[in-house]
PDB file of N, CA, C and O in Angstrom:
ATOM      1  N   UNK A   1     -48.376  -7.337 -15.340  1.00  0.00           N
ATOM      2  CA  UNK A   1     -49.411  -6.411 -15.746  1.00  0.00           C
ATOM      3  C   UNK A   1     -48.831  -5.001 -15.828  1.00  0.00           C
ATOM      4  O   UNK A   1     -48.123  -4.537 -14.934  1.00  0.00           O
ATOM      5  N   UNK A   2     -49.178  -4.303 -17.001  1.00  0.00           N
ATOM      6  CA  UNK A   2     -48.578  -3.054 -16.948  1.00  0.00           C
ATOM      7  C   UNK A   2     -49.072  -2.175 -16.514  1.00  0.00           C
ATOM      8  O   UNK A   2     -50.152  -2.028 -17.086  1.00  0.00           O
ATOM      9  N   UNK A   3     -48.845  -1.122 -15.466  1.00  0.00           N
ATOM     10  CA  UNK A   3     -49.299  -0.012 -14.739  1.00  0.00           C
ATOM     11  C   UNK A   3     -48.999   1.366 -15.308  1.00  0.00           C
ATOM     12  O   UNK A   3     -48.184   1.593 -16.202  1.00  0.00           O
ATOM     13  N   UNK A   4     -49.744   2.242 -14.691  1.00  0.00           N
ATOM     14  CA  UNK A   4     -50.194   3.902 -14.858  1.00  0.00           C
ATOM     15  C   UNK A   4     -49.107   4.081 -13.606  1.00  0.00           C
ATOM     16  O   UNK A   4     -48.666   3.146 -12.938  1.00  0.00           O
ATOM     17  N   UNK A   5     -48.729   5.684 -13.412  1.00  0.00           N
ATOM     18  CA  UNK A   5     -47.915   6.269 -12.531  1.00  0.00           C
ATOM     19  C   UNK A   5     -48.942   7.380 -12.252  1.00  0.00           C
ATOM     20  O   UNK A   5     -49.305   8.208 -13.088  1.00  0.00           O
ATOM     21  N   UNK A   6     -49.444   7.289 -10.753  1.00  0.00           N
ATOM     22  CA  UNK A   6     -50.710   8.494 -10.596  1.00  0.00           C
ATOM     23  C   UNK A   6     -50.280   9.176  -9.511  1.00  0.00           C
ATOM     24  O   UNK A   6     -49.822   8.644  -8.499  1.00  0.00           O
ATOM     25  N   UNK A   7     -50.454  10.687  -9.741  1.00  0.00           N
ATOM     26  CA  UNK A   7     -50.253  11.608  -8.497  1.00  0.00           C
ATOM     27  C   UNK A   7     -51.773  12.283  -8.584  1.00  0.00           C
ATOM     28  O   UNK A   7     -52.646  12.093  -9.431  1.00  0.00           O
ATOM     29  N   UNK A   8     -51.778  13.043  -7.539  1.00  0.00           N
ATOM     30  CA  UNK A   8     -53.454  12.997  -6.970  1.00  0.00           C
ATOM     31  C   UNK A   8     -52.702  14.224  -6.290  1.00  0.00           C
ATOM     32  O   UNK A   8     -51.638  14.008  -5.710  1.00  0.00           O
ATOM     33  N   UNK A   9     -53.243  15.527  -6.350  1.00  0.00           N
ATOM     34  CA  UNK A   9     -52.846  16.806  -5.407  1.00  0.00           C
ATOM     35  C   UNK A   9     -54.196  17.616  -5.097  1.00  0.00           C
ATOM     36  O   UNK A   9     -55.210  17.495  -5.784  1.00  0.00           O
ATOM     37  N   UNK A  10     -54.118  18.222  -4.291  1.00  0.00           N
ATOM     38  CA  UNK A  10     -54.980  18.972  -4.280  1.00  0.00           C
ATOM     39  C   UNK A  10     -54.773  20.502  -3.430  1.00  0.00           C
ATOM     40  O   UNK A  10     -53.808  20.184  -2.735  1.00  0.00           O
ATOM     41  N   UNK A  11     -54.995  21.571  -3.154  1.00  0.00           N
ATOM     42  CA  UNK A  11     -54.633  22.530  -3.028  1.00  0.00           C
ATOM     43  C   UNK A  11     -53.531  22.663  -2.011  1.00  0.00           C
ATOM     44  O   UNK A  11     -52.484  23.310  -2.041  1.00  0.00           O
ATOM     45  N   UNK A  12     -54.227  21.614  -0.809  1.00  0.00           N
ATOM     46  CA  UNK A  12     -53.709  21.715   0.510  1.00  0.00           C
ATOM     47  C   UNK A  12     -52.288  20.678   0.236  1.00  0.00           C
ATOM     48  O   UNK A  12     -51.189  21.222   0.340  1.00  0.00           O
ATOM     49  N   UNK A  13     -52.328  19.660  -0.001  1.00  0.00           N
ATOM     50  CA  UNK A  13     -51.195  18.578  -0.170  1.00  0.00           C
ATOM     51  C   UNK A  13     -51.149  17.488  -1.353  1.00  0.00           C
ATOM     52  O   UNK A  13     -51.899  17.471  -2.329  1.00  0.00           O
ATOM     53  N   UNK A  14     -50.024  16.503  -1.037  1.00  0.00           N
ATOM     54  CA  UNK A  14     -50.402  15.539  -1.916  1.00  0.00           C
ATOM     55  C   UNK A  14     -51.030  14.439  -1.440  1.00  0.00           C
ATOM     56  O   UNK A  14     -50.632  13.863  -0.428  1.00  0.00           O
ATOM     57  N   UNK A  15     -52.025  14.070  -2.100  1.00  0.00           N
ATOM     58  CA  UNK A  15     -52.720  12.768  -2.041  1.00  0.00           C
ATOM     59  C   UNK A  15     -52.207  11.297  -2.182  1.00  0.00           C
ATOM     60  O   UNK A  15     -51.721  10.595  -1.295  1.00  0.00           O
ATOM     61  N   UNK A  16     -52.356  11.085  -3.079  1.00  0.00           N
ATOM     62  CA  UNK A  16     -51.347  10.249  -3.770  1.00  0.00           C
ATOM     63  C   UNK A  16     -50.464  10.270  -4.516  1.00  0.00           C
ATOM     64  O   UNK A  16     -50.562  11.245  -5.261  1.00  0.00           O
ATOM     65  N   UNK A  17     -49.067   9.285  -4.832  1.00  0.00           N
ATOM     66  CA  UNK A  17     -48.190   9.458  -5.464  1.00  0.00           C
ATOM     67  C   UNK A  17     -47.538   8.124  -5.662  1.00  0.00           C
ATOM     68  O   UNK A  17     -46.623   7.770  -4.918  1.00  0.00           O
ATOM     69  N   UNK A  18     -48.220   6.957  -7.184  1.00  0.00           N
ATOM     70  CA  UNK A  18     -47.670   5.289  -6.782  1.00  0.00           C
ATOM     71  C   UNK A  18     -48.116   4.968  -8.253  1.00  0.00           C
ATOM     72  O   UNK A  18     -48.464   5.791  -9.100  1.00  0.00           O
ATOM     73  N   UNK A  19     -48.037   3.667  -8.378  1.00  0.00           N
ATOM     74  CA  UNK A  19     -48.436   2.636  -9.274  1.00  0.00           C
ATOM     75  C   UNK A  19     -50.033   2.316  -8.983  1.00  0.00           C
ATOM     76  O   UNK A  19     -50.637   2.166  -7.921  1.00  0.00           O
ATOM     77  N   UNK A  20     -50.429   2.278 -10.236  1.00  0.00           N
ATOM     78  CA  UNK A  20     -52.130   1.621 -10.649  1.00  0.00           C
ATOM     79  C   UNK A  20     -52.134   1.091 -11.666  1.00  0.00           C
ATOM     80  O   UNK A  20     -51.341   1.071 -12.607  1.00  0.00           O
ATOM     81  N   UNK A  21     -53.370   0.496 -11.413  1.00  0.00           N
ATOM     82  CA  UNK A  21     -53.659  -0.139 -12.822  1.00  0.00           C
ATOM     83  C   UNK A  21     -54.780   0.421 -13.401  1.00  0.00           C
ATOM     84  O   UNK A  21     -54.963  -0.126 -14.488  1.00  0.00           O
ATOM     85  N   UNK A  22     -55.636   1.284 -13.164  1.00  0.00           N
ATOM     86  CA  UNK A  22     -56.501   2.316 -13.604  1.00  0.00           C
ATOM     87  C   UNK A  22     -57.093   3.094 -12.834  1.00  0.00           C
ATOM     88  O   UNK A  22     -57.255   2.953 -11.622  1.00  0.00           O
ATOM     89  N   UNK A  23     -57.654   4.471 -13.914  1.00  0.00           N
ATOM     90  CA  UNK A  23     -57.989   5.625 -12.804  1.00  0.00           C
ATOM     91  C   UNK A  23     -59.339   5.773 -13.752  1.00  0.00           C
ATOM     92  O   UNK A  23     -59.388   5.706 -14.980  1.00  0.00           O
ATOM     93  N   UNK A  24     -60.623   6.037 -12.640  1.00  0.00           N
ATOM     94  CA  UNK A  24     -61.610   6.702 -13.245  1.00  0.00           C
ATOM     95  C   UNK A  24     -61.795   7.998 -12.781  1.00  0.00           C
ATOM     96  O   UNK A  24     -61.287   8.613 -11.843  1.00  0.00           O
ATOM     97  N   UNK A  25     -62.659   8.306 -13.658  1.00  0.00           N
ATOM     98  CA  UNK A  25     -62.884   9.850 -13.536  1.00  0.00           C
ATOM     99  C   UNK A  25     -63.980  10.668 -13.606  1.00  0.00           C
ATOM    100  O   UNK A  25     -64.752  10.101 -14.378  1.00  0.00           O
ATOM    101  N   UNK A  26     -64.466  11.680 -13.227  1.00  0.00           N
ATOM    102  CA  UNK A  26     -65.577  12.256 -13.740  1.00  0.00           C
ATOM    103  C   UNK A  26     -65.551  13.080 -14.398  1.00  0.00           C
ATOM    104  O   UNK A  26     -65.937  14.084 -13.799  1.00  0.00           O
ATOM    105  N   UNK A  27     -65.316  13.261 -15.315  1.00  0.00           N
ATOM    106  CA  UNK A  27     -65.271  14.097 -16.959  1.00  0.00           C
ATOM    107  C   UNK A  27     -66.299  15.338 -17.422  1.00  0.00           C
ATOM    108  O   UNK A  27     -67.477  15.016 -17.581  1.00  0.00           O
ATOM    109  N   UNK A  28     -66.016  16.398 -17.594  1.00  0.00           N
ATOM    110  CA  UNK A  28     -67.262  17.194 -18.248  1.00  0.00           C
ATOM    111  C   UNK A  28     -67.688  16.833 -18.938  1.00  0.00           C
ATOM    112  O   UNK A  28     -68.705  17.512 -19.081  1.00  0.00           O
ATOM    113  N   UNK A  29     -67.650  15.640 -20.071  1.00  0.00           N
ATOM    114  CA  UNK A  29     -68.651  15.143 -21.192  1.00  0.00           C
ATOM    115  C   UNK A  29     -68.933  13.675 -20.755  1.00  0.00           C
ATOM    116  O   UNK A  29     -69.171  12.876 -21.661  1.00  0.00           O
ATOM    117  N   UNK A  30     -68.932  13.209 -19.409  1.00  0.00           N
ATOM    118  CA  UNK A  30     -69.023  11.684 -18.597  1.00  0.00           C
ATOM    119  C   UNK A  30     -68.018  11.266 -18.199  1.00  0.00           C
ATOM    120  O   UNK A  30     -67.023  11.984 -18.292  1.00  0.00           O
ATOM    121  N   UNK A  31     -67.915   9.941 -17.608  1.00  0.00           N
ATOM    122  CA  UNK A  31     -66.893   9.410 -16.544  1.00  0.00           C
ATOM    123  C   UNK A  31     -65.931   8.721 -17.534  1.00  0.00           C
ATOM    124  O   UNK A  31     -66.541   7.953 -18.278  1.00  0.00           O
ATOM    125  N   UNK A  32     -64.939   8.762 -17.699  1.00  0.00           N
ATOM    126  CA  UNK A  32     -64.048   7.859 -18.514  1.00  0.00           C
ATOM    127  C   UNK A  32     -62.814   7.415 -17.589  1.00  0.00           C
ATOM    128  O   UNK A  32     -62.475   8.107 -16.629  1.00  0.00           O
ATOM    129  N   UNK A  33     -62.154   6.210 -17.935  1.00  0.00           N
ATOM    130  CA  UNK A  33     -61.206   5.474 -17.613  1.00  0.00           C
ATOM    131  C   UNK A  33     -60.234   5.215 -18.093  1.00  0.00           C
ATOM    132  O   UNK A  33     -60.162   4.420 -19.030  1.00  0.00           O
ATOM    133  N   UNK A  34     -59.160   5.855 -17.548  1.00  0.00           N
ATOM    134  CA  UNK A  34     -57.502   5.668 -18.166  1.00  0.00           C
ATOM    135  C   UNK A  34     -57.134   4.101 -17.455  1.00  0.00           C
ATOM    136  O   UNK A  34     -57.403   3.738 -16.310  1.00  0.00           O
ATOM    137  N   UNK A  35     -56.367   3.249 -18.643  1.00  0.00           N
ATOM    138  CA  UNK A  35     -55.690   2.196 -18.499  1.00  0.00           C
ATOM    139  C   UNK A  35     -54.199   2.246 -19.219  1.00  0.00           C
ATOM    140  O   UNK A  35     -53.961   3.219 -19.934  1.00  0.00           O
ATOM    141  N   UNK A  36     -53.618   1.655 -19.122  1.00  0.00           N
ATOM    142  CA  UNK A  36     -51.824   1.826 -19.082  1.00  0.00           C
ATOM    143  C   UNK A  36     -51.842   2.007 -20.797  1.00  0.00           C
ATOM    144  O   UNK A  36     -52.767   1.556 -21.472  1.00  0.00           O
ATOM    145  N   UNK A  37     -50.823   2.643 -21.312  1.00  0.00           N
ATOM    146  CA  UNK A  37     -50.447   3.079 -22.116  1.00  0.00           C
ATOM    147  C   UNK A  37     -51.913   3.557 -23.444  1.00  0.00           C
ATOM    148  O   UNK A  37     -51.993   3.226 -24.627  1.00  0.00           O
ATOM    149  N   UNK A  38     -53.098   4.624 -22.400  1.00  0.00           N
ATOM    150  CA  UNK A  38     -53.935   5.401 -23.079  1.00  0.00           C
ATOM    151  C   UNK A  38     -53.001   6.340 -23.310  1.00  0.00           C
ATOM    152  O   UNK A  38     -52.028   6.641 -22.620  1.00  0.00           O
ATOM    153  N   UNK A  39     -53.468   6.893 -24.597  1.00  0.00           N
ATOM    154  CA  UNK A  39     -53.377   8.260 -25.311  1.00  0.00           C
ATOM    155  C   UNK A  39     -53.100   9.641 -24.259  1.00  0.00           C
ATOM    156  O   UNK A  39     -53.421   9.511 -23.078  1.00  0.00           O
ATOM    157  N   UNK A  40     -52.568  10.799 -24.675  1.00  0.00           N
ATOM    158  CA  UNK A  40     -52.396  11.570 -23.972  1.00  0.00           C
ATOM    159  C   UNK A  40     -53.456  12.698 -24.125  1.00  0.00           C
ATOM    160  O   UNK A  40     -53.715  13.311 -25.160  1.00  0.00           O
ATOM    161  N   UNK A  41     -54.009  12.853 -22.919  1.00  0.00           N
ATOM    162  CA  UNK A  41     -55.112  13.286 -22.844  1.00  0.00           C
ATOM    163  C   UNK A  41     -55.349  14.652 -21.422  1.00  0.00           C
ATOM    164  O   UNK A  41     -55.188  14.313 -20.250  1.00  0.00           O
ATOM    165  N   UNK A  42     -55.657  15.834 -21.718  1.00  0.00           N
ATOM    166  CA  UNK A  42     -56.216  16.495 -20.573  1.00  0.00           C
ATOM    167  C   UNK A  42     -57.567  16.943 -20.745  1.00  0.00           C
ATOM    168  O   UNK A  42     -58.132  17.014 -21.836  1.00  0.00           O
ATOM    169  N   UNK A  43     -58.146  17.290 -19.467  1.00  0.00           N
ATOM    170  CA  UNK A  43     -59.576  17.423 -19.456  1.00  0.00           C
ATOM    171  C   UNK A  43     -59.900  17.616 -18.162  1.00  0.00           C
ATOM    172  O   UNK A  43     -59.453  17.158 -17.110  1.00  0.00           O
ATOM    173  N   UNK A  44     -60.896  18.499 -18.476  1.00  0.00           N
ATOM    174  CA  UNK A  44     -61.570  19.390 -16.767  1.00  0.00           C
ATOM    175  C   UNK A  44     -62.119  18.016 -16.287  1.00  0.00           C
ATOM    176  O   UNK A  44     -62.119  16.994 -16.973  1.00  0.00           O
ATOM    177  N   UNK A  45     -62.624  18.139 -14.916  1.00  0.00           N
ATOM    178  CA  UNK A  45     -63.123  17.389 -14.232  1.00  0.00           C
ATOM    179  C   UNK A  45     -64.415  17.807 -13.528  1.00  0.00           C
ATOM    180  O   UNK A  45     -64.304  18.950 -13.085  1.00  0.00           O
ATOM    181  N   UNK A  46     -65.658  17.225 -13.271  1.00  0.00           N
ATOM    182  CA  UNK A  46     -66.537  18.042 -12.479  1.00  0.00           C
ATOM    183  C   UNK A  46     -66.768  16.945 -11.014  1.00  0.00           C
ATOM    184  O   UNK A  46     -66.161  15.893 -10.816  1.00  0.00           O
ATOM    185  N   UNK A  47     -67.824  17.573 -10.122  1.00  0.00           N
ATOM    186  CA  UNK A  47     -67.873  16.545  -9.288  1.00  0.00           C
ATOM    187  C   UNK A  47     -68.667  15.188  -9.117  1.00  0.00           C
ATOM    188  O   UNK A  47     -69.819  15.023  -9.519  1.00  0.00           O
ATOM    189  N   UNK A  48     -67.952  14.304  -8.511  1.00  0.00           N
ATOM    190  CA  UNK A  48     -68.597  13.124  -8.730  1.00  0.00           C
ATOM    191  C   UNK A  48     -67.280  12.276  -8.271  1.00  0.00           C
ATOM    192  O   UNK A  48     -66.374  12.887  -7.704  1.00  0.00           O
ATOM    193  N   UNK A  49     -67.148  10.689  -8.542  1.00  0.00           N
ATOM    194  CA  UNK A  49     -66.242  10.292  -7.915  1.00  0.00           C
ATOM    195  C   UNK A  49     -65.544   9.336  -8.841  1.00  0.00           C
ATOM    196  O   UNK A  49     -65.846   8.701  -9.851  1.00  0.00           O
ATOM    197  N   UNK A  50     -64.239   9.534  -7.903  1.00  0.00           N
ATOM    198  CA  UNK A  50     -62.921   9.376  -8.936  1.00  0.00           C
ATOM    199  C   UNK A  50     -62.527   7.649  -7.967  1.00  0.00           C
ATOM    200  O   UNK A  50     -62.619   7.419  -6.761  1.00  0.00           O
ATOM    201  N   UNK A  51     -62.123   6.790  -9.031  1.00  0.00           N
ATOM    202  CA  UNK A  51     -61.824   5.369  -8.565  1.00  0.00           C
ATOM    203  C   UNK A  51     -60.487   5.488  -9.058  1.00  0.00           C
ATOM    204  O   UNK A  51     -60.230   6.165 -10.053  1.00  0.00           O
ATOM    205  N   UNK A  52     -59.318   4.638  -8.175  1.00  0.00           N
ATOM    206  CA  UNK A  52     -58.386   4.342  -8.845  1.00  0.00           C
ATOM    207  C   UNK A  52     -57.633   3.566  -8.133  1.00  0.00           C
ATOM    208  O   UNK A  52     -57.191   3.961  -7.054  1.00  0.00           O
ATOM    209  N   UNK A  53     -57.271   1.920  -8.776  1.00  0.00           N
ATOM    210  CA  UNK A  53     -56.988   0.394  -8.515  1.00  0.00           C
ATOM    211  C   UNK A  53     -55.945  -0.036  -8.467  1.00  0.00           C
ATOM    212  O   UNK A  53     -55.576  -0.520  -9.537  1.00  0.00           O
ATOM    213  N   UNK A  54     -54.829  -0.121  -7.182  1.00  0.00           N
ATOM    214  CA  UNK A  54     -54.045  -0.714  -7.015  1.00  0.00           C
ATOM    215  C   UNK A  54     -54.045  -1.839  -6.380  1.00  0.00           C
ATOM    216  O   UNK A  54     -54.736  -2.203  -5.429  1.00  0.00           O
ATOM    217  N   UNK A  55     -53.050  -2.487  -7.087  1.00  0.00           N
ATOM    218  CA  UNK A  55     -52.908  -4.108  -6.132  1.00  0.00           C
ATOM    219  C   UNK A  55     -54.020  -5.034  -6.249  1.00  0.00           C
ATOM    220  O   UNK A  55     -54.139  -6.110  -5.663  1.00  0.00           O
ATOM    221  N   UNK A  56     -55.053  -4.335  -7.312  1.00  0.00           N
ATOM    222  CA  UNK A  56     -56.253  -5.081  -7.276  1.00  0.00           C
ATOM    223  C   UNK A  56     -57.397  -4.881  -6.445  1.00  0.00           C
ATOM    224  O   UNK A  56     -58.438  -5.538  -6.484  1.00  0.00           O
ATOM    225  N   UNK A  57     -57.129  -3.935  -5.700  1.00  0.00           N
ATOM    226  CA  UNK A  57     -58.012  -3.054  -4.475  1.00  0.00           C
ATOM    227  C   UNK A  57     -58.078  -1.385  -5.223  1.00  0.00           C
ATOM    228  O   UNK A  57     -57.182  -0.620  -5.580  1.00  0.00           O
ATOM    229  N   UNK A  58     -59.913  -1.260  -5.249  1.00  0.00           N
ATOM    230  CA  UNK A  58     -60.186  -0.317  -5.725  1.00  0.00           C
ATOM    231  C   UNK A  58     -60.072   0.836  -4.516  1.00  0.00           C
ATOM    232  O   UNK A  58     -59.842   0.401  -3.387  1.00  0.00           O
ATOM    233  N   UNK A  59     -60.219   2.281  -4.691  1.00  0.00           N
ATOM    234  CA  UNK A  59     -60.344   3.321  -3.827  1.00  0.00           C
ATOM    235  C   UNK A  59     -60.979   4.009  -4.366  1.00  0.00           C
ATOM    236  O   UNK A  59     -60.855   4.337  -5.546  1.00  0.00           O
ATOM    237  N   UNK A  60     -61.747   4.346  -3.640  1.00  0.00           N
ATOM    238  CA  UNK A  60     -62.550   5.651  -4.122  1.00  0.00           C
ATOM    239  C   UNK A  60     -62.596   6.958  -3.502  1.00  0.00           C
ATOM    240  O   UNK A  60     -62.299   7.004  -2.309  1.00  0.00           O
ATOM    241  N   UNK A  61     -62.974   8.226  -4.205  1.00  0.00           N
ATOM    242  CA  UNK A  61     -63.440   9.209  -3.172  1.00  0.00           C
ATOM    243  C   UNK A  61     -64.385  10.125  -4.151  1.00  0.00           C
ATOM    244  O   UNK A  61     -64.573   9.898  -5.346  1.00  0.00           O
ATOM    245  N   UNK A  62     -64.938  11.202  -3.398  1.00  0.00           N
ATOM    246  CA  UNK A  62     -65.898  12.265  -4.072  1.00  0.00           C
ATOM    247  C   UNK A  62     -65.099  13.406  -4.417  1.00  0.00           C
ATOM    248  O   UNK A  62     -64.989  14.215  -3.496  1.00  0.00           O
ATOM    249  N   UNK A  63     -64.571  13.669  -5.378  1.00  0.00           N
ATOM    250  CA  UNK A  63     -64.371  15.338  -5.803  1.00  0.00           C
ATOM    251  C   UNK A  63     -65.950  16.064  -6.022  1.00  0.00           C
ATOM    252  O   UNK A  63     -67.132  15.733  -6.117  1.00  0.00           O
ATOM    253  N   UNK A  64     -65.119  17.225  -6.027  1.00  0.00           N
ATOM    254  CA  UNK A  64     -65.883  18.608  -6.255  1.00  0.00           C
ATOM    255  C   UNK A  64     -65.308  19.387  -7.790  1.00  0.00           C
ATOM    256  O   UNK A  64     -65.704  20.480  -8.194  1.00  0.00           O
ATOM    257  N   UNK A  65     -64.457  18.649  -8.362  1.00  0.00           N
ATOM    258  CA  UNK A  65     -63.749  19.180  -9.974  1.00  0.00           C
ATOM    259  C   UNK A  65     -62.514  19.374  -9.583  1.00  0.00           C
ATOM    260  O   UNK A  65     -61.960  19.161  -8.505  1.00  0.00           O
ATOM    261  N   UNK A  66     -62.050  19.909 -10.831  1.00  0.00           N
ATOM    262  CA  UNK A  66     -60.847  19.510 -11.319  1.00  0.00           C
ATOM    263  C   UNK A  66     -60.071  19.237 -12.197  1.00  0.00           C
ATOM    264  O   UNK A  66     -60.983  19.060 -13.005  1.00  0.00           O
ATOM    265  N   UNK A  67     -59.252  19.052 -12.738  1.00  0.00           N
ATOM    266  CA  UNK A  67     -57.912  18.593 -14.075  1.00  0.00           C
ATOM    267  C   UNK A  67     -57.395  17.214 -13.701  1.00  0.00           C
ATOM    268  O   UNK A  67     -57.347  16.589 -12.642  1.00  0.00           O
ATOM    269  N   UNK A  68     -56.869  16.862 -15.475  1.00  0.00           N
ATOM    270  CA  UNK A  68     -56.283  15.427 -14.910  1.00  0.00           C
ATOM    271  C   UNK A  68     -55.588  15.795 -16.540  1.00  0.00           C
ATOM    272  O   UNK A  68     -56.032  16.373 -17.533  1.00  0.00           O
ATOM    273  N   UNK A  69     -54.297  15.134 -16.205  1.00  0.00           N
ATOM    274  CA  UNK A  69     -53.658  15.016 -17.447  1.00  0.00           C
ATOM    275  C   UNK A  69     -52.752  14.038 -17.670  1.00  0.00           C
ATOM    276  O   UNK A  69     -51.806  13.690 -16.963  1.00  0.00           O
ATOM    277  N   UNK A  70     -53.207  13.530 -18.951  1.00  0.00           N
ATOM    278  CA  UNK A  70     -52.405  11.871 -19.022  1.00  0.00           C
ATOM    279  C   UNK A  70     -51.223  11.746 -20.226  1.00  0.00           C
ATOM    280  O   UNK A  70     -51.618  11.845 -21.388  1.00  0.00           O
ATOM    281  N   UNK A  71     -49.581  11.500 -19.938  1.00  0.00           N
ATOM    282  CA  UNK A  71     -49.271  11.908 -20.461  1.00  0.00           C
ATOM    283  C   UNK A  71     -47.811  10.629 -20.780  1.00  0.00           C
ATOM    284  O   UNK A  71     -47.133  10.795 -19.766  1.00  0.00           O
ATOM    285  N   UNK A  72     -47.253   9.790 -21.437  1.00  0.00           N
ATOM    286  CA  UNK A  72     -46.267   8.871 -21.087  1.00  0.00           C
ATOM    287  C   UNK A  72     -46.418   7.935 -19.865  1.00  0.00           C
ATOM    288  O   UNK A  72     -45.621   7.597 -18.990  1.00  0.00           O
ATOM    289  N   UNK A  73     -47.905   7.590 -20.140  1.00  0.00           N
ATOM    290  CA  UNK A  73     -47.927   6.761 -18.806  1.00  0.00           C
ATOM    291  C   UNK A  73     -48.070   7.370 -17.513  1.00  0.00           C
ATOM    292  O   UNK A  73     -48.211   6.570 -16.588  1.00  0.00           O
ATOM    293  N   UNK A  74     -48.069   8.672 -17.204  1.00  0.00           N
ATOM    294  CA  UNK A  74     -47.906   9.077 -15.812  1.00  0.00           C
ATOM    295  C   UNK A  74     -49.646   9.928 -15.978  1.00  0.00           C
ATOM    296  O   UNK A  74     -50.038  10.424 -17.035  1.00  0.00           O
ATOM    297  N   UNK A  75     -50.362   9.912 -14.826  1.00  0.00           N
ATOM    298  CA  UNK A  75     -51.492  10.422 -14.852  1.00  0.00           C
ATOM    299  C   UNK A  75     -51.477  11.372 -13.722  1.00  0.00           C
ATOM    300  O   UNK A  75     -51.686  10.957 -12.581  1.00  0.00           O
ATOM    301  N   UNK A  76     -51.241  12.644 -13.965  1.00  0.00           N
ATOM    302  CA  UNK A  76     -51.555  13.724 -12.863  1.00  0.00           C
ATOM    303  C   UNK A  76     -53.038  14.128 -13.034  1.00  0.00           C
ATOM    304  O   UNK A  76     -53.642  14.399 -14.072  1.00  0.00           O
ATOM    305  N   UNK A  77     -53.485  14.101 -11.718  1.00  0.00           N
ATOM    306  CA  UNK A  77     -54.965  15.001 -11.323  1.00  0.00           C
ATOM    307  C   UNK A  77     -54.665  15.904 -10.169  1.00  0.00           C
ATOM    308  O   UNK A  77     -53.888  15.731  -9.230  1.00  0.00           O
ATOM    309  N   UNK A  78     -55.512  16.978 -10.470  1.00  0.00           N
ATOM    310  CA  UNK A  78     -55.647  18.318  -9.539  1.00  0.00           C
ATOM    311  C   UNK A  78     -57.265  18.454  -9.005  1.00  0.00           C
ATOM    312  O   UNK A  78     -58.200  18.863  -9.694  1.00  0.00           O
ATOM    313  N   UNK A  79     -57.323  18.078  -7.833  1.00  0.00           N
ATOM    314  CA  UNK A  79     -58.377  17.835  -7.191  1.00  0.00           C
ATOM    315  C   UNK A  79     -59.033  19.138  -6.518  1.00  0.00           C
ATOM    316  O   UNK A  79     -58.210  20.032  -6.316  1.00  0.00           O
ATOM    317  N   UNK A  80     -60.359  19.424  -6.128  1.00  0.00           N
ATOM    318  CA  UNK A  80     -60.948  20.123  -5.474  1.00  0.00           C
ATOM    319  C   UNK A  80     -61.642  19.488  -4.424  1.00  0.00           C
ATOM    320  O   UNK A  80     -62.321  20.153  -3.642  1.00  0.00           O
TER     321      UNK A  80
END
């Protein structure tokens, strides 16, 4: 199965930094979902909660906003 490369930061540290197989998001125009080799894409983030599935085990948490930018497979987000 082909995977995403996701880092997850946020002011204080890094969050995450691994292999997935998708990231959701909460989007200023709704929630959308990057899967492995989507388009390259950036876009604000507002709050609400962000999923993202490794190993087949989902995670979740609540942001407060934010950036995410998807770019060669690698998906950076900047969390609040």
């Amino acid at each position: 199965m082909k995977k995403l490369y996701l880092i997850i930061v946020s002011p204080e540290k890094l969050l995450f930094n691994g292999e997935v197989e998708s990231v959701t998001l909460p989007g200023s125009a709704g929630s959308f979902t990057i899967l492995p080799q989507h388009a390259p894409i950036v876009s604000s983030l507002t709050a609400g909660r962000f999923v993202y599935v490794t190993n087949g085990e989902e995670h979740t948490s609540n942001i407060q906003g934010g950036f995410v930018e998807m770019n060669n497979n690698q998906v950076t987000v900047c969390v609040e």
